[in-house]
C-alpha positions in Angstrom: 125.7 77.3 93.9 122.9 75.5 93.2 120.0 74.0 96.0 120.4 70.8 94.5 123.6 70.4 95.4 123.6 71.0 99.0 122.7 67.8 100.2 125.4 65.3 99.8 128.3 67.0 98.5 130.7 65.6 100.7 130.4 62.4 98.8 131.1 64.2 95.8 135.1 63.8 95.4 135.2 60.3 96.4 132.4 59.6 93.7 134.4 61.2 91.0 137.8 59.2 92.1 135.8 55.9 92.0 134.6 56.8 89.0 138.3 57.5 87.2 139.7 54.1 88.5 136.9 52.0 86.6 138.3 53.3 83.3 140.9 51.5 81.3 144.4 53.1 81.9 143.4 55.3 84.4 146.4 55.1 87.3 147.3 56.4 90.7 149.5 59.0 88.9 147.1 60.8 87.0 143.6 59.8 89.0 144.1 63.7 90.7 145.1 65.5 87.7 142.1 63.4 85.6 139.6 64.4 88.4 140.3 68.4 87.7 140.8 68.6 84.6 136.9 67.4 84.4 135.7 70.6 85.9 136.3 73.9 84.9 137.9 75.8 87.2 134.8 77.7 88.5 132.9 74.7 89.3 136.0 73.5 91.4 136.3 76.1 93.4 132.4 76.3 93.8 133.2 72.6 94.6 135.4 73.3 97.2 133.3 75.7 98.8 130.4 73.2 99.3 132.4 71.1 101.3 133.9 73.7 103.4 130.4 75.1 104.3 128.9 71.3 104.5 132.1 70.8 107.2 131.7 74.0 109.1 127.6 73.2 109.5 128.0 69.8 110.6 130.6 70.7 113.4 127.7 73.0 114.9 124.8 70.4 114.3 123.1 72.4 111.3 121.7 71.1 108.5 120.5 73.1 105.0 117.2 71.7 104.9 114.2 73.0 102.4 110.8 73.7 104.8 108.4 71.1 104.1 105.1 73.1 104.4 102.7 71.5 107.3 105.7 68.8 108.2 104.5 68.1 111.5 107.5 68.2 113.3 108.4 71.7 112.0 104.6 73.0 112.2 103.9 71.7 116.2 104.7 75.4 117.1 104.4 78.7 116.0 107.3 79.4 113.7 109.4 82.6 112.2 110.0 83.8 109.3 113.5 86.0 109.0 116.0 87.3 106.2 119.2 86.3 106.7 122.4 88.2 105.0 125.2 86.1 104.3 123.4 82.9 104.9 125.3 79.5 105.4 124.7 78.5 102.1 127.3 80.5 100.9 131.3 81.0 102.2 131.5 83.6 105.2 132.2 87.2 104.3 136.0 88.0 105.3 135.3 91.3 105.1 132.2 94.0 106.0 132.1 95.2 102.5 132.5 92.0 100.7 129.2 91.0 98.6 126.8 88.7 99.9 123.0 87.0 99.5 120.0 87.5 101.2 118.1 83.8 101.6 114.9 83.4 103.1 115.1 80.8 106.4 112.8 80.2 109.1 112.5 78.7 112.9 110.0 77.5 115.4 109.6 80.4 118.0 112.4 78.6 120.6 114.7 79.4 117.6 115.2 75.3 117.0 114.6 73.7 113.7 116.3 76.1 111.2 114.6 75.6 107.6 115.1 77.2 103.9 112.2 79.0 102.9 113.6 80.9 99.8 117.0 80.1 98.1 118.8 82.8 97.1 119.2 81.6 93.5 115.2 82.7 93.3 116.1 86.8 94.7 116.5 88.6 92.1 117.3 91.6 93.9 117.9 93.5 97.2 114.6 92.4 99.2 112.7 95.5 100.6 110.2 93.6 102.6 108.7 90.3 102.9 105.9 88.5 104.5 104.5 85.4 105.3 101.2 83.7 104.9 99.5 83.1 107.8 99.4 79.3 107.3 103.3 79.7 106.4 102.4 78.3 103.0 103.6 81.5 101.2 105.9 84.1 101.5 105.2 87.7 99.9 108.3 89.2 98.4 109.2 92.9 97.3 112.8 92.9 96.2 114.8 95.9 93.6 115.6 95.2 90.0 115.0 97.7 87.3 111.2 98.2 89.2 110.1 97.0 92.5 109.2 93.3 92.2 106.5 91.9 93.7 106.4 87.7 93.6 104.9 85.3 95.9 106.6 82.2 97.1 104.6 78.8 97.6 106.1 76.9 99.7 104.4 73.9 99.1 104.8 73.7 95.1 108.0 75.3 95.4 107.4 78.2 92.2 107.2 81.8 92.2 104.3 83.5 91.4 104.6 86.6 89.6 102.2 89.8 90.9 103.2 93.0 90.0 106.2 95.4 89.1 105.9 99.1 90.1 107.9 101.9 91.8 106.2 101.6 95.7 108.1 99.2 97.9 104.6 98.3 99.5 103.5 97.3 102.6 102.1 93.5 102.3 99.1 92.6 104.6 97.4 88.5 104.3 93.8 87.3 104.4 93.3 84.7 107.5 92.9 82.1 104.7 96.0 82.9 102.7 94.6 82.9 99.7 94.5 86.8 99.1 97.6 89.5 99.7 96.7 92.9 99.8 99.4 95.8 99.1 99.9 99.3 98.0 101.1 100.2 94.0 100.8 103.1 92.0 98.6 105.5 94.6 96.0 102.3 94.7 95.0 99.9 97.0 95.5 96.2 94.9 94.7 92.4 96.1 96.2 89.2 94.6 93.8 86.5 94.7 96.2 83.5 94.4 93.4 80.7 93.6 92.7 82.7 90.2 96.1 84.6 90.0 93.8 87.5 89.7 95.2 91.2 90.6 92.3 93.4 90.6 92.1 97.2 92.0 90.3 97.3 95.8 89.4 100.5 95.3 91.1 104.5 95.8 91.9 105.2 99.4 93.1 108.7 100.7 96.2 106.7 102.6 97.9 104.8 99.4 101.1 104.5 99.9 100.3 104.1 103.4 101.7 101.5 106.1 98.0 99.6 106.7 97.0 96.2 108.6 93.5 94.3 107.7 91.9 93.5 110.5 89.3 91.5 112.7 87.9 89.0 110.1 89.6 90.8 107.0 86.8 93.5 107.5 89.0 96.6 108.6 92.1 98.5 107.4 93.9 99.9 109.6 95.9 103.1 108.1 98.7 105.1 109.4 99.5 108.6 107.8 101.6 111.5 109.4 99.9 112.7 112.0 96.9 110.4 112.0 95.5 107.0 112.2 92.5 105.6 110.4 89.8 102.8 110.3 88.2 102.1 107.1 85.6 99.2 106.1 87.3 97.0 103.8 84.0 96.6 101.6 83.0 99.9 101.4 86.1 102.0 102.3 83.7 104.0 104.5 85.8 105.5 107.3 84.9 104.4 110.6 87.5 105.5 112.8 90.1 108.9 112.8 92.4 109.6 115.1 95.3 112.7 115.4 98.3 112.7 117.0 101.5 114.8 116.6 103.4 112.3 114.8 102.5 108.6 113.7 105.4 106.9 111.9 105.0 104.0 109.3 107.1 101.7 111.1 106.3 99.7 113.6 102.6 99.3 112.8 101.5 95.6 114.1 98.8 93.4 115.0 98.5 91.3 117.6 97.7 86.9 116.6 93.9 87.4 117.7 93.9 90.1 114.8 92.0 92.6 117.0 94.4 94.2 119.3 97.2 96.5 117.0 99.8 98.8 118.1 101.7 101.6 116.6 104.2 104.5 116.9 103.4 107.7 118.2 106.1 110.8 118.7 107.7 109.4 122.0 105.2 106.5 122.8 104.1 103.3 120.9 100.4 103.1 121.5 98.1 99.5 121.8 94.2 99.9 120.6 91.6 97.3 120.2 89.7 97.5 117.0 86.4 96.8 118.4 86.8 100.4 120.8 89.3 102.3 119.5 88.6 105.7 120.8 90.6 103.7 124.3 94.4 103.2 125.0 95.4 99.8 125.9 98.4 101.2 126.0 100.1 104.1 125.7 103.7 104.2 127.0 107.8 104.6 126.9 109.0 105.5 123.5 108.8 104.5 119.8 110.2 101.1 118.3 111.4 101.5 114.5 112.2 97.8 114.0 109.2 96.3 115.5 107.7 93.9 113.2 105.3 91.8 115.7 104.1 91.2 119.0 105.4 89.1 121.7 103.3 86.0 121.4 103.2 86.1 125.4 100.9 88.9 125.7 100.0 92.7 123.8 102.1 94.2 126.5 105.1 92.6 125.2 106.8 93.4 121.7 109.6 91.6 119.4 112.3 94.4 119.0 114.7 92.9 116.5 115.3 89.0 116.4 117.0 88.4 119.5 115.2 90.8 121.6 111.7 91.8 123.0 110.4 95.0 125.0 107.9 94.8 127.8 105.7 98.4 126.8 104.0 98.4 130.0 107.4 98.0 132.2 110.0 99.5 130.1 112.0 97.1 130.2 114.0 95.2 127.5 114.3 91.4 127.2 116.6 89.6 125.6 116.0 85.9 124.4 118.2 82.8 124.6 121.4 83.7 124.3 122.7 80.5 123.7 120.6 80.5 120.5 122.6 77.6 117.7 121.8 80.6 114.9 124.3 83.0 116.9 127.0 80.5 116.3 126.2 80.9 112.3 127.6 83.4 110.1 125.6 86.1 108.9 122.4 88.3 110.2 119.3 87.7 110.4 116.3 90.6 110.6 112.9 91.3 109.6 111.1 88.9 111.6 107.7 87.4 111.7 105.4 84.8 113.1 102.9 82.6 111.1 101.6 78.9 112.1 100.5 81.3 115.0 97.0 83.0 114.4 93.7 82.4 116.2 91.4 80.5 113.8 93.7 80.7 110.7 91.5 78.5 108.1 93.7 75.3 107.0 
C-alpha cells in the first residue's frame, strides 16, 4: 500500500463510478462490473483494505498523518519516538503468527497527536534499533537484510540517507546539534557527519562493540563492558573514569535530557551517576530494567520501563501511565521508546 494513498481513499469508489457514467454506453447494468474489471485483482483487494482501515480509524478519531518536522502544534512538547508492529496502516493481524510491518510513528509525551515518522514501504528489513535526533529531525535506523543496514531518516526532506552496512547491530548515540551520529561497526568506533555525508573512523577504542552514550557537551563516552564502566574523552580517547562491578549489562544504559546525569544496570541494581563526579551514587537501588530506553522526564529518580509504564528507582515502585491512552484502542504494539524535542540547549 502505498503512503500516497492513505489520505482520501474513501472517495476513491465513488470517483471511479462517476467516472464510468460520463462514457458513452456506459449503463447501470454494467457500471459495477466496468469498475472491477479496471483493477487487477490485487489492487482491489488492496483497495478494499484502505477503506476498511480509513473506516476503523475514523470511528476512534485517528488520522494517518506524515510528521511535519518543527509543525508547531506537534513540536509545543516534548515528543516520542516508538516502533509500532502491525501499525494501522495495514489490516489487523487475525492471528499471532500472521506477518506484519514495523512503521515508525511518534507522539507528544501525553501520548496525543499520533504522527508517521517512517512508512513501512522505506524498512527494508526487521529493525534492530533506532534512534532519533535530538531536534526530531532524523531518525537513525539499523534494520536486517543480507548485512545490517544502517540509514538515516530526514524527516524534513523526507529521503533516506544511506551510512553503512556491516555485521554489528550498533548502538546509535546523536550530537546535541544533530548533525553527527556516532555508532559501533567492525570493532571501530565510526561518526556520520550528515552536512558532508562523511563516515570517517573516530578512532580504536578497547569497548567496540560496546553499548556507549556521548556525554556533557559531546565531550565524553560513556562505555559499558561486562563487569565495568568507563569514561573516555571523546577527542583524545584518554580514559578518564573506570569503574568495576560484578556485572554491567548493555541494556538499559541511559542518559538523563540535561546530558550529564546517566544510569545503568548493575547485577541486582540499576545505578544513577553524574558525569561531572562519577566516583558518587546518585543512585543505587532495587533491581535491573532490561527494556529501559530513557528517563522519566519528571526527574532521574524516575525511569520509562516499556511504553506504557515508568519505575520510581528510589521508591520501588512501578507506575503506570494513562490508561485511557487513544493508541491502546489501535491494533498493534508499540516498543522501543524515546524522547527528543526534549533536551536542555539542543541547537535549532
Amino acid at each position: 500500500m502505498k503512503l500516497a494513498r492513505t489520505t482520501n481513499k474513501k472517495y476513491i469508489l465513488p470517483l471511479m463510478l462517476l467516472g464510468c457514467l460520463a462514457i458513452s454506453g456506459c449503463n447501470e447494468d454494467n457500471s459495477t462490473s466496468s469498475t472491477t474489471a479496471q483493477l487487477p485483482a490485487d489492487q482491489q483487494e488492496e483497495q478494499t483494505a484502505e477503506i476498511t482501515i480509513d473506516g476503523l480509524l475514523e470511528e476512534k478519531g485517528i488520522k494517518i498523518e506524515e510528521e511535519v518536522w518543527q509543525d508547531p502544534e506537534s513540536y509545543d512538547q516534548p515528543r516520542i519516538q516508538f516502533i509500532w508492529d502491525n501499525p494501522p496502516t495495514e489490516p489487523r493481524k487475525k492471528h499471532m503468527n500472521d506477518e506484519s510491518s514495523e512503521e515508525i510513528w511518534s507522539v507528544k509525551a501525553d501520548f496525543t497527536d499520533p504522527k508517521l515518522r517512517v512508512p513501512k514501504e522505506l524498512i527494508e528489513g526487521t529493525i534492530f534499533d533506532t534512534k532519533p535526533s535530538p531536534d526530531g529531525r532524523y531518525v537513525a535506523l539499523a534494520f536486517l537484510k543480507d548485512k545490517v543496514v544502517k540509514k538515516i531518516y530526514d524527516i524534513k526532506t523526507k529521503t533516506m540517507i544511506p551510512v553503512s552496512e556491516g555485521p554489528v547491530v550498533p548502538a546509535f548515540e546523536w550530537t546535541q546539534d544533530s548533525n553527527t551520529l556516532y555508532f559501533n561497526e567492525a570493532g571501530n568506533m565510526k561518526k556520520f557527519h550528515i552536512p558532508t555525508k562523511k563516515l570517517s573512523i573516530v578512532t580504536k577504542y578497547e569497548e567496540h562493540g560496546n553499548s556507549f552514550l556521548l556525554m556533557d557537551n559531546d565531550t565524553k563516552f560513556v562505555f559499558t563492558r561486562n563487569e565495568e564502566i568507563i569514561i573516555r574523552d571523546v577527542e583524545t580517547g584518554k580514559k578518564i573514569y573506570q569503574q568495576s562491578y560484578p556485572r554491567v549489562y548493555h541494556e538499559g544504559l541511559i542518559k538523563y535530557k540535561d546530558a550529564k546525569i546517566f544510569g545503568f544496570n548493575i547485577q541486582g541494581d540499576f545505578v544513577v551517576k553524574n558525569i561531572d563526579t562519577p566516583e558518587k551514587d546518585l543512585l543505587k537501588k532495587g533491581r535491573s530494567h532490561n527494556f529501559v530506553r530513557d528517563f522519566s522526564l519528571k526527574n532521574y529518580t524516575i525511569i520509562r520501563d516499556g511504553f506504557y509504564r515508568e519505575w520510581d528507582v528510589e521508591n520501588s515502585k512501578l507506575i503506570k501511565l494513562d490508561a485511557k491512552n487513544p493508541l491502546l484502542k489501535l491494533q498493534g504494539s508499540q516498543g522501543y521508546p524515546y524522547f527528543y524535542n526534549h533536551r536542555e540547549n539542543i541547537a535549532q
